[in-house]
Backbone as XML, in Angstrom:
<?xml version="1.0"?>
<chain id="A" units="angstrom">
  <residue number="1" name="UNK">
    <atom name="N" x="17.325" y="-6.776" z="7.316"/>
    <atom name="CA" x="16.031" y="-6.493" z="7.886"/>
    <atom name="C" x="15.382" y="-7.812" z="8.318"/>
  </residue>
  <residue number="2" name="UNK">
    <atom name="N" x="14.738" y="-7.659" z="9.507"/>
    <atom name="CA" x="14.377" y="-9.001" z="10.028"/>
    <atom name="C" x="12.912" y="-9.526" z="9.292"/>
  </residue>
  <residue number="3" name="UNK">
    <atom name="N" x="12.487" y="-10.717" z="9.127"/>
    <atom name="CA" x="11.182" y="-10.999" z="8.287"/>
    <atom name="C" x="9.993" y="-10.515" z="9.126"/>
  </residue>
  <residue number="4" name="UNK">
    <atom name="N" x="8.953" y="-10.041" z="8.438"/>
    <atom name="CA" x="7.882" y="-9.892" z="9.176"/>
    <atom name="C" x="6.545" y="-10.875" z="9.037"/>
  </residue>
  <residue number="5" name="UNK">
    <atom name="N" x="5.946" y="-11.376" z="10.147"/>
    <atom name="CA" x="5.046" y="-12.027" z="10.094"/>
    <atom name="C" x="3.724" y="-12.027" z="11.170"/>
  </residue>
  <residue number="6" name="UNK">
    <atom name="N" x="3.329" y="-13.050" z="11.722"/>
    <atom name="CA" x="2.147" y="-12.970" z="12.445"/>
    <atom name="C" x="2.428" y="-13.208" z="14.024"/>
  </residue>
  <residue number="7" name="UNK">
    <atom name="N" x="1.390" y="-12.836" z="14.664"/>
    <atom name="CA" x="1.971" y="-12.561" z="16.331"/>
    <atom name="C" x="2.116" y="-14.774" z="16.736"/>
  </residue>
  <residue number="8" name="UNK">
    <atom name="N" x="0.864" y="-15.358" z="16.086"/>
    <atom name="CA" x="0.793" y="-16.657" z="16.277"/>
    <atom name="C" x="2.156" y="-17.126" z="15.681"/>
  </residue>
  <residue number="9" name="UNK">
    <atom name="N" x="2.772" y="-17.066" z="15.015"/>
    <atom name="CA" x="3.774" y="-17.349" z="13.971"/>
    <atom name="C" x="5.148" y="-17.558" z="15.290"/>
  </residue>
  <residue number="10" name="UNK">
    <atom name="N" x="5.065" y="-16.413" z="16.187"/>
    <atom name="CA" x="6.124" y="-16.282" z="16.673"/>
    <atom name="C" x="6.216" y="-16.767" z="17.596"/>
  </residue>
  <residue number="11" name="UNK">
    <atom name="N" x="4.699" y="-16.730" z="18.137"/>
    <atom name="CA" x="4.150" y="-17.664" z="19.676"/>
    <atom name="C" x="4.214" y="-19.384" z="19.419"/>
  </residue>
  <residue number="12" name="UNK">
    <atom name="N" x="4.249" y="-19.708" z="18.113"/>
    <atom name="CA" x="4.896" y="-21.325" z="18.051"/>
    <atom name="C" x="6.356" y="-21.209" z="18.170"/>
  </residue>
  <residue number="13" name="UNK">
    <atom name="N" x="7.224" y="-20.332" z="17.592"/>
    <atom name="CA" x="8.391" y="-20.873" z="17.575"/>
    <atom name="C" x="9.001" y="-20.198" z="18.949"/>
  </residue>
  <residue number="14" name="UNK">
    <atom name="N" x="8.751" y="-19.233" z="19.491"/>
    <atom name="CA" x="9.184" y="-19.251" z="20.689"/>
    <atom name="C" x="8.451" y="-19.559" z="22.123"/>
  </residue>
  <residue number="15" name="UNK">
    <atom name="N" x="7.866" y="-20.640" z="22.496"/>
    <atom name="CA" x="7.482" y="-20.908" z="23.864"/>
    <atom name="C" x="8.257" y="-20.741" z="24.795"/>
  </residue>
  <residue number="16" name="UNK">
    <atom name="N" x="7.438" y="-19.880" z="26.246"/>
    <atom name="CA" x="7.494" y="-20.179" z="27.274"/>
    <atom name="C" x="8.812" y="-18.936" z="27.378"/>
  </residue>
  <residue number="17" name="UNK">
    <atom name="N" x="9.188" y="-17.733" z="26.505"/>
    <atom name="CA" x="9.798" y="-17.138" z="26.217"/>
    <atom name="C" x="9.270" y="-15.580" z="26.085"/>
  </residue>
  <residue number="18" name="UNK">
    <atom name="N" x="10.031" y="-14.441" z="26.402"/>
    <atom name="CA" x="9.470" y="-12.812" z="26.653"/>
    <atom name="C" x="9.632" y="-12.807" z="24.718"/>
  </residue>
  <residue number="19" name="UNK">
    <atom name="N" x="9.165" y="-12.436" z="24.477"/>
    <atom name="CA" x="9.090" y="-11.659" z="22.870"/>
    <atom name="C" x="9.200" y="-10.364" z="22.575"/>
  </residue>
  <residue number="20" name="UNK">
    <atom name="N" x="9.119" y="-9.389" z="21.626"/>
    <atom name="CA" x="9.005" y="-8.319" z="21.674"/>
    <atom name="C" x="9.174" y="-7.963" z="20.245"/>
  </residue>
  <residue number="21" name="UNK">
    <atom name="N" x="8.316" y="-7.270" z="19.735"/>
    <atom name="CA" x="7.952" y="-7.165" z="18.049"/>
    <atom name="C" x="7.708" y="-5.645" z="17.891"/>
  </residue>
  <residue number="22" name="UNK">
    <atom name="N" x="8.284" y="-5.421" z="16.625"/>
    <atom name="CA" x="8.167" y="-4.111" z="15.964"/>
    <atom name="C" x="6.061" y="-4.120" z="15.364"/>
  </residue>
  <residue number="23" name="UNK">
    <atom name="N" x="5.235" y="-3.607" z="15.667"/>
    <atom name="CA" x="4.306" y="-3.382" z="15.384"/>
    <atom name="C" x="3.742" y="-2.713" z="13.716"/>
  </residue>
  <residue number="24" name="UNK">
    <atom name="N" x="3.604" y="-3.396" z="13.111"/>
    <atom name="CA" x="3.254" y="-2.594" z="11.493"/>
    <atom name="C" x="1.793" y="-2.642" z="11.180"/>
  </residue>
  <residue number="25" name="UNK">
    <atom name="N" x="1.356" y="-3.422" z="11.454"/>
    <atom name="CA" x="-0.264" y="-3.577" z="10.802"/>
    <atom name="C" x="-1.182" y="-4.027" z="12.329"/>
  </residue>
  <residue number="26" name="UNK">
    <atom name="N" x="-2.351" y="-3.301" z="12.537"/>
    <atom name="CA" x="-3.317" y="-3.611" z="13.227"/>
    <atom name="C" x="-4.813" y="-3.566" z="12.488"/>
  </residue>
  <residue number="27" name="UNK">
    <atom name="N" x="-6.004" y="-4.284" z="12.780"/>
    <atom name="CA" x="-7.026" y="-4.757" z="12.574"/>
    <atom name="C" x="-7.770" y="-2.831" z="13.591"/>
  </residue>
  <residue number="28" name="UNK">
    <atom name="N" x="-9.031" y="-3.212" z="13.078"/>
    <atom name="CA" x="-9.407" y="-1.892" z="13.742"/>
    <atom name="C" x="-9.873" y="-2.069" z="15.462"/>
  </residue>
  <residue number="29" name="UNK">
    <atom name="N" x="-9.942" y="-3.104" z="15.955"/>
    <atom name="CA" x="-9.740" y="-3.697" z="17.311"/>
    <atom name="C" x="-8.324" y="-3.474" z="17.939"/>
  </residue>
  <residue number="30" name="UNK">
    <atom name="N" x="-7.470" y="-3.445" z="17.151"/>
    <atom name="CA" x="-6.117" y="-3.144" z="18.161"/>
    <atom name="C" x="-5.464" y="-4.225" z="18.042"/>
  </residue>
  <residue number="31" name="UNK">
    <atom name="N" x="-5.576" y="-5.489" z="17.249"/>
    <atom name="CA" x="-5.066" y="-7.001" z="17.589"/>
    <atom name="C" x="-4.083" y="-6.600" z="16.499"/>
  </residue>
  <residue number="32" name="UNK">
    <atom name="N" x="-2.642" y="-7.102" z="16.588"/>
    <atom name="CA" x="-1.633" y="-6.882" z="15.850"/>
    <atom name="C" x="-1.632" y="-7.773" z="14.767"/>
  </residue>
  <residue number="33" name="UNK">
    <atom name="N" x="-1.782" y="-7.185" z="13.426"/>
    <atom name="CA" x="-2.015" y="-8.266" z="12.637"/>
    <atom name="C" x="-0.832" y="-8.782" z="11.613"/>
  </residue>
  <residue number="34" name="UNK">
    <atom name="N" x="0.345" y="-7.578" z="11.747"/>
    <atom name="CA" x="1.667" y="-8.208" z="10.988"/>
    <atom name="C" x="3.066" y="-7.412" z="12.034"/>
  </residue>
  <residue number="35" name="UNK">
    <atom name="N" x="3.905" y="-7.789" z="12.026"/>
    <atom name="CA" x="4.690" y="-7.508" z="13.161"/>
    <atom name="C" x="5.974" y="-8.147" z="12.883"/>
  </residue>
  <residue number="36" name="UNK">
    <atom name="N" x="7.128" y="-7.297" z="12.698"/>
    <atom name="CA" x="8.691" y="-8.139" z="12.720"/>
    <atom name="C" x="9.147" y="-7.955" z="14.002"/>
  </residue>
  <residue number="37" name="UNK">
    <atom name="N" x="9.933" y="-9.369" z="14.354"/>
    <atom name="CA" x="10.673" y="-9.591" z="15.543"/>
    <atom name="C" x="11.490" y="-8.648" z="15.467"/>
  </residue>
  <residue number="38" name="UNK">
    <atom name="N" x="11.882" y="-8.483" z="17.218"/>
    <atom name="CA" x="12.535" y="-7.765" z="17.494"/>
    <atom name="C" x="13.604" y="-7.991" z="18.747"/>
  </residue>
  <residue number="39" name="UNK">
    <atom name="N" x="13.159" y="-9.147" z="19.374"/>
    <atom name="CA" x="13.903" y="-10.198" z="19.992"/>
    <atom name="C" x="13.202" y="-10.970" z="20.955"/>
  </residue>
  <residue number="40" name="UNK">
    <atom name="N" x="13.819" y="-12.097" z="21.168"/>
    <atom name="CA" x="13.159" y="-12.707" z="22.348"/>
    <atom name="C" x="13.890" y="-13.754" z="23.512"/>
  </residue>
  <residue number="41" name="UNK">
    <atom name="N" x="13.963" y="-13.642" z="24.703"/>
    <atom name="CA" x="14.380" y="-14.202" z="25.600"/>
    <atom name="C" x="13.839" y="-15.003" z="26.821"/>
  </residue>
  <residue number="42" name="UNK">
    <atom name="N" x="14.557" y="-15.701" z="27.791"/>
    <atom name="CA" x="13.690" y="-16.243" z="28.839"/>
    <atom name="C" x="14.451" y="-14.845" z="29.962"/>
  </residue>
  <residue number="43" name="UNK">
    <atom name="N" x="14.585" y="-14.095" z="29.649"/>
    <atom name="CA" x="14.892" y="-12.716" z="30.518"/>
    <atom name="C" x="13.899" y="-11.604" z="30.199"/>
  </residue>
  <residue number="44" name="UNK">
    <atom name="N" x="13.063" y="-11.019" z="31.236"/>
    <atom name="CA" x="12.398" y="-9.581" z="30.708"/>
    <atom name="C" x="13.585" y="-8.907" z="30.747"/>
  </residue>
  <residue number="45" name="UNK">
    <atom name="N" x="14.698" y="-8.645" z="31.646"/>
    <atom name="CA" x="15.183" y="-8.085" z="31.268"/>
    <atom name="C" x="15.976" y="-7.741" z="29.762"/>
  </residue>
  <residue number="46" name="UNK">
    <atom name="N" x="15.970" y="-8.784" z="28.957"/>
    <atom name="CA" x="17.150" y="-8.254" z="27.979"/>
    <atom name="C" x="15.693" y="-7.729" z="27.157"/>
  </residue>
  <residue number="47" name="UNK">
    <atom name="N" x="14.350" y="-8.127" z="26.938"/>
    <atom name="CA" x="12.977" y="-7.470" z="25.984"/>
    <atom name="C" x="13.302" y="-6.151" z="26.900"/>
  </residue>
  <residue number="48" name="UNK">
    <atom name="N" x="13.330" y="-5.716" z="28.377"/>
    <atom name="CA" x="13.680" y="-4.437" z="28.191"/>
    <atom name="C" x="14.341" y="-3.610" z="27.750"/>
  </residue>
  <residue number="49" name="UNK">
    <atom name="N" x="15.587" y="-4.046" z="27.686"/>
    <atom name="CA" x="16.671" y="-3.402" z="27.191"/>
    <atom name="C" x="16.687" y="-2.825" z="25.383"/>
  </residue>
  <residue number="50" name="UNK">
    <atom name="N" x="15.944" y="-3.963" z="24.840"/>
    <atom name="CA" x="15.621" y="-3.617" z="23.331"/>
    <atom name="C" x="13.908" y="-2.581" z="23.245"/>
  </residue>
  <residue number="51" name="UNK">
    <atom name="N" x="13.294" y="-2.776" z="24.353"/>
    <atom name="CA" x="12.407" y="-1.634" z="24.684"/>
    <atom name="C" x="12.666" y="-0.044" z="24.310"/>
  </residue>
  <residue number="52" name="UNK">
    <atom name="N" x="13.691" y="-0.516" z="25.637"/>
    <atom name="CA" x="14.014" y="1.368" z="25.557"/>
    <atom name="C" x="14.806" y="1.574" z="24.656"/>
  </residue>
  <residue number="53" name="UNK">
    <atom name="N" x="15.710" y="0.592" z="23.732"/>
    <atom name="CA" x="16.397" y="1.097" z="23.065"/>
    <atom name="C" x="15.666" y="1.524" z="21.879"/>
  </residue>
  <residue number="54" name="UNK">
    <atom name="N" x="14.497" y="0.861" z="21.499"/>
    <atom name="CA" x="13.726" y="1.150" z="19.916"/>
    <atom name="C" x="12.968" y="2.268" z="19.937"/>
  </residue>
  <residue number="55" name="UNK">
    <atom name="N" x="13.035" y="3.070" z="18.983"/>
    <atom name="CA" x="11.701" y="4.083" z="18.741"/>
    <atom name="C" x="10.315" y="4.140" z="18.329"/>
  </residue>
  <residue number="56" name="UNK">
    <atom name="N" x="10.346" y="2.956" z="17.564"/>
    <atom name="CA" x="8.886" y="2.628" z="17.022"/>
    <atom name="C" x="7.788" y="2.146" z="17.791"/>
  </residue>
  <residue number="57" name="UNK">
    <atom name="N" x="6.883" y="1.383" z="17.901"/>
    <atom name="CA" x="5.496" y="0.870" z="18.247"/>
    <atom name="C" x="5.656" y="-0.604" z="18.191"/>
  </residue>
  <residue number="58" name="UNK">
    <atom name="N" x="6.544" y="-0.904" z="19.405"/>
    <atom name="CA" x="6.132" y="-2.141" z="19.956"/>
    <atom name="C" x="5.252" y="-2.924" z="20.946"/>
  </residue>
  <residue number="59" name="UNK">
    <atom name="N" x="5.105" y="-4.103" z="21.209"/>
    <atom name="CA" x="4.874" y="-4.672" z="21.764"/>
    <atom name="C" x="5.228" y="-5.872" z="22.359"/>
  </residue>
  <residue number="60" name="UNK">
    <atom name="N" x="5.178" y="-6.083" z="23.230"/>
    <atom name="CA" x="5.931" y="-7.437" z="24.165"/>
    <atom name="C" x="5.014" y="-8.504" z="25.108"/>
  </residue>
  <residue number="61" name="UNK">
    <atom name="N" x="5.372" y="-9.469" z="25.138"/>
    <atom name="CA" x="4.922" y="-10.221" z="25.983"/>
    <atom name="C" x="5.433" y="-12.117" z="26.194"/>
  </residue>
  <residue number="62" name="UNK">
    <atom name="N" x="4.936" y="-11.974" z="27.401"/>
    <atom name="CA" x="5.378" y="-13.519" z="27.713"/>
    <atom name="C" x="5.066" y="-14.831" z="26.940"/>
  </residue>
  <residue number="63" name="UNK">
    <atom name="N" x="5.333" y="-15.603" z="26.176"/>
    <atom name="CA" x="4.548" y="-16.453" z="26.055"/>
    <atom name="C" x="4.231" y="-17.759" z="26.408"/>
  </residue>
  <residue number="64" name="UNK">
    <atom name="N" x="3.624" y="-17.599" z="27.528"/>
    <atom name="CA" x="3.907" y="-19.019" z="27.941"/>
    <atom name="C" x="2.690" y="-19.034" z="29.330"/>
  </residue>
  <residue number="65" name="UNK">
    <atom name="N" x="2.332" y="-19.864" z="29.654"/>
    <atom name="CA" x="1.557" y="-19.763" z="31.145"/>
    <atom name="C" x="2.017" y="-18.785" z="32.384"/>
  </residue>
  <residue number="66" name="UNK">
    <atom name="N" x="1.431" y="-18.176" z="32.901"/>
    <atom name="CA" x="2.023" y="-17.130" z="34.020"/>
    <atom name="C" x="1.380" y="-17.661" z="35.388"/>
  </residue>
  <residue number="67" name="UNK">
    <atom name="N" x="1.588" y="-18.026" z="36.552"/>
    <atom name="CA" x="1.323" y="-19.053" z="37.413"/>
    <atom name="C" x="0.327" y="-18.048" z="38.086"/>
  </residue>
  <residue number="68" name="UNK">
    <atom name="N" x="-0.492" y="-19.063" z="39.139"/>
    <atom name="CA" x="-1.655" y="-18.498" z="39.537"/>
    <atom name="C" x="-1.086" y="-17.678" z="41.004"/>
  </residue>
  <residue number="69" name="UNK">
    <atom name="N" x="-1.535" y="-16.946" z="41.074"/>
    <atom name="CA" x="-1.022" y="-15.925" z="42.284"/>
    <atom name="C" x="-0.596" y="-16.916" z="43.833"/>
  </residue>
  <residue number="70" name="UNK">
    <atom name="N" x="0.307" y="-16.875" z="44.171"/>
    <atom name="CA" x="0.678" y="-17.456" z="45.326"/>
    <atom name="C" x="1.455" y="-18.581" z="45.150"/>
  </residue>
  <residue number="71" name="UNK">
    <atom name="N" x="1.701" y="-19.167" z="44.251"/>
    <atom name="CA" x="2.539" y="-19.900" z="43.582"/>
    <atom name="C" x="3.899" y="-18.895" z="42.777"/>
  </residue>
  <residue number="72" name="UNK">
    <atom name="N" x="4.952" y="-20.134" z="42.775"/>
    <atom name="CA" x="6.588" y="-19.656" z="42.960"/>
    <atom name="C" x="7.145" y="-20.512" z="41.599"/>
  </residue>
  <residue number="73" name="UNK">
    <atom name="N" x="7.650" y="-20.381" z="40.851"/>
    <atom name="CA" x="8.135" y="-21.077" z="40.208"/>
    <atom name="C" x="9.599" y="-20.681" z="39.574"/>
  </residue>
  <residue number="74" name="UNK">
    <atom name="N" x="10.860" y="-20.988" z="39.408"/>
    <atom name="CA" x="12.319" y="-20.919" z="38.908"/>
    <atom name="C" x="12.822" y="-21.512" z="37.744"/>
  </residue>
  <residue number="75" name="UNK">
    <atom name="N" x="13.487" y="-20.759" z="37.138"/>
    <atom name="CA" x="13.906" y="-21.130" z="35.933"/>
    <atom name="C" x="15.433" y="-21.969" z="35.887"/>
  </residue>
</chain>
């Protein structure tokens, strides 16, 4: 079973990287307050792929700067 911890926790060790976390504990605002990984890549595609594959209450996201509209940037 993978460890569970905090959304900040995961946003240091993976920069600039898609994430995607099993959801367990929320605050009454909606802010995720404990959460085990569930994978993370510099591909949305492969966070999709573990998307559709899970059943539970996740959530995903980029972490890293997302460029200002009209600007191009490559990995």
């Amino acid at each position: 079973m993978m460890e569970v911890d905090t959304i900040e926790r995961y946003k240091q060790e993976y920069p600039d990287e898609w994430i995607i976390v099993e959801v367990l504990k929320e605050d009454k605002k909606g802010n995720v307050k404990s959460a085990r990984l569930l994978g993370h890549s510099m591909n949305k595609e492969d966070i999709d792929l573990i998307s559709s594959s899970f059943r539970g209450y996740t959530y995903s996201f980029f972490n890293g700067d997302i460029p200002e509209k009209g600007h191009i940037f490559a990995l």
